[in-house]
C-alpha positions in Angstrom: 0.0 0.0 0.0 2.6 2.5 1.1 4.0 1.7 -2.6 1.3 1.8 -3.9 1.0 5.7 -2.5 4.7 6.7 -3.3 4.1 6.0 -7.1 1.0 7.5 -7.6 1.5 10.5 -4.7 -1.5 13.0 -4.5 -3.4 11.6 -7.5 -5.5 9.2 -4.5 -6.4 12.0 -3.3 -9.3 12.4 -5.9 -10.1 8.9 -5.6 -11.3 9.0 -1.8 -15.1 10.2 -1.3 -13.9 12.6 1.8 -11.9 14.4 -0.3 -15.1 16.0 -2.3 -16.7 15.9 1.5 -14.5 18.3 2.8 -14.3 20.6 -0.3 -17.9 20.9 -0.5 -18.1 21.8 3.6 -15.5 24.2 3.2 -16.6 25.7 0.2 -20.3 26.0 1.4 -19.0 27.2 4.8 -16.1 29.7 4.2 -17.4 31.4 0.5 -17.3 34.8 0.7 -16.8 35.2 4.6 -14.6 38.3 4.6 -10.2 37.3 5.6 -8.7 39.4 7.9 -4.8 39.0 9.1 -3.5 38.7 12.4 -1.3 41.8 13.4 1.7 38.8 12.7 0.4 38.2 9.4 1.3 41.3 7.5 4.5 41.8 5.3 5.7 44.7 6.1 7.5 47.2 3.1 8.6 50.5 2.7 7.2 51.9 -0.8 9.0 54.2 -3.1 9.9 57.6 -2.0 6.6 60.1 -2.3 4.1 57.0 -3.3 1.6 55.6 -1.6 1.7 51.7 -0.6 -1.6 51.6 -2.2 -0.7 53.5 -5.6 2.6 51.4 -5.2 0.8 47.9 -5.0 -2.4 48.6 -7.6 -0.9 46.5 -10.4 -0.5 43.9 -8.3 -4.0 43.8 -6.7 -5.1 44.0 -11.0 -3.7 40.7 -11.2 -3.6 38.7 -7.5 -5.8 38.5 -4.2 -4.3 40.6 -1.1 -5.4 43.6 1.2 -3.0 46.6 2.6 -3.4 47.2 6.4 -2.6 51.3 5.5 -3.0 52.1 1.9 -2.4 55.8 2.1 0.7 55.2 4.4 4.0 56.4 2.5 6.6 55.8 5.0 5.6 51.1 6.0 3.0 49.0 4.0 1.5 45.8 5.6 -0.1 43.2 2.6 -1.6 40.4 3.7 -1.8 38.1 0.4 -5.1 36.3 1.8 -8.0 38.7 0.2 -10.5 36.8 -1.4 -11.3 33.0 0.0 -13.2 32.3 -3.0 -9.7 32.6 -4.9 -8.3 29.4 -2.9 -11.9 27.8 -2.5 -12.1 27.8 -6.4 -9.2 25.3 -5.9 -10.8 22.6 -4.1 
């Protein structure tokens, strides 16, 4: 069996009933309940000189999930990448 699990790795996975069980839980339960960091959580960066960290992270919110603790700060960004749980519910 443990061979059996080394060859074929993660593909089980989507053979076991209780994988789809959970996904469906979690997806039912946790869509679109709002993500909020811990004070722990958050990156912290210092933008370019005279920008905003929200002007200074927009092209990366046009492409990938992620909130800014204090976007009008200029002087230390926090991002926390978790935004949106629909994003990593989609992958279930």
């Amino acid at each position: 069996m443990l061979l059996m699990y080394v060859l074929l790795g993660n593909q089980m996975s989507r053979v076991s009933p209780f994988t789809y069980l959970i996904g469906g839980l979690l997806s039912t339960g946790l869509a679109n309940t709002p993500v909020t960091c811990a004070d722990n959580e958050f990156v912290n960066f210092s933008p370019p000189s005279g920008v905003t960290c929200g002007d200074h992270m927009q092209s990366y919110f046009d492409q990938a999930p992620g909130y800014l603790q204090n976007p009008e700060d200029t002087q230390s960004c926090g991002f926390c990448s978790f935004g949106d749980p629909n994003v990593f519910l989609s992958a279930l």
